[in-house]
N, C-alpha and C positions, 0 to 999 in steps of 0.2 A: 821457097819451094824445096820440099826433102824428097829425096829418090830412097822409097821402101827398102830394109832389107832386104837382101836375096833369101827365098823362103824356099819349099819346095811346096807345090800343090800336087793334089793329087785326081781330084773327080768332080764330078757336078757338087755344088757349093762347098767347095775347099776354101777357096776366100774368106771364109765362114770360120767362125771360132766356132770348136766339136762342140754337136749336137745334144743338146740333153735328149732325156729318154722320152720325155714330153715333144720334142721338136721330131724327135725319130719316130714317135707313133702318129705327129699327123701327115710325115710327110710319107706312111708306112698308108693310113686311110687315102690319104691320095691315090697311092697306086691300085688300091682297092676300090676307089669307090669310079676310075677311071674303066675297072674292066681288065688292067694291066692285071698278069699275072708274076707273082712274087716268087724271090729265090736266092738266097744266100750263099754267097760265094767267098773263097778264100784264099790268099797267097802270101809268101816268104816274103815277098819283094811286091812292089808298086813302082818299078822300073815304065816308065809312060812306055817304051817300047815293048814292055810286056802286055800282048794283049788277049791275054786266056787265061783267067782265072780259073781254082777247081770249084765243081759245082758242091756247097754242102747239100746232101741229098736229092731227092727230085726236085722242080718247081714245086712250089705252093700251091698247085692247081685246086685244091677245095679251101683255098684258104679266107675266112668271111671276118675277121677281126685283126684288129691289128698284132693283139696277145698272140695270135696264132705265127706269125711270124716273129716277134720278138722272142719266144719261146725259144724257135730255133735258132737265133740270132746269140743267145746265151748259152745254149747247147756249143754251138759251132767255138766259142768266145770260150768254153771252157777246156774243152781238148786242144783246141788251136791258139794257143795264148801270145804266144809268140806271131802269129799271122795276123796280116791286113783283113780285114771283112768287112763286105760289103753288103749291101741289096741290090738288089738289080729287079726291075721292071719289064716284061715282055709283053709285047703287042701282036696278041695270036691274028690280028688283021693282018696287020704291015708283016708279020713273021720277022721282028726284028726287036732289037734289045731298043728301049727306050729311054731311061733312066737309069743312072746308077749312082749311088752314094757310098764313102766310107762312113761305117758304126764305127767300130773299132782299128784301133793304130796300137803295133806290139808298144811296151814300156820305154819310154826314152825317145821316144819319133815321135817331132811335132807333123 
């Protein structure tokens, strides 16, 4: 028996080696096809005690493909290069965040 490296995780499926872009548009369809609404978020830091990301622009609220989010997912990845991004999922039910994944990690952070 081997006891893993100490790693740092960050979010729902961190245990996960990064997403290709194929992985990040179905699990982008998911959120879509669940009714969640989409919204990219971004930060310096991924401190677990940090729990507020800033919002990249509104929700996705008319958002009906997954391009349409990855869009802004590349947008946010090109001014914020250096920042954590994520997705985040909203359930106008529950009024509550429901999912969230890292896309992107600055250069040099596993």
């Amino acid at each position: 028996m081997k006891t893993l490296p100490k790693e740092r995780h960050y979010e729902t499926l961190s245990y996960l080696p990064p997403l290709t872009d194929a992985q990040i548009t179905k699990q982008v369809q998911y959120i879509l096809d669940k009714g969640y609404i989409p919204a990219v978020e971004f930060s310096e830091t991924s401190d677990p005690a940090q729990h507020f990301w800033t919002l990249w622009k509104l929700p996705l609220f008319s958002a009906r493909t997954p391009q349409e989010v990855l869009n802004e997912v590349q947008e946010c990845r090109s001014e914020y290069r250096n920042c954590f991004i994520r997705i985040v999922a909203f359930d106008n039910v529950k009024q509550c965040q429901v999912l969230s994944f890292i896309v992107h990690k600055p250069a040099g952070v596993r």
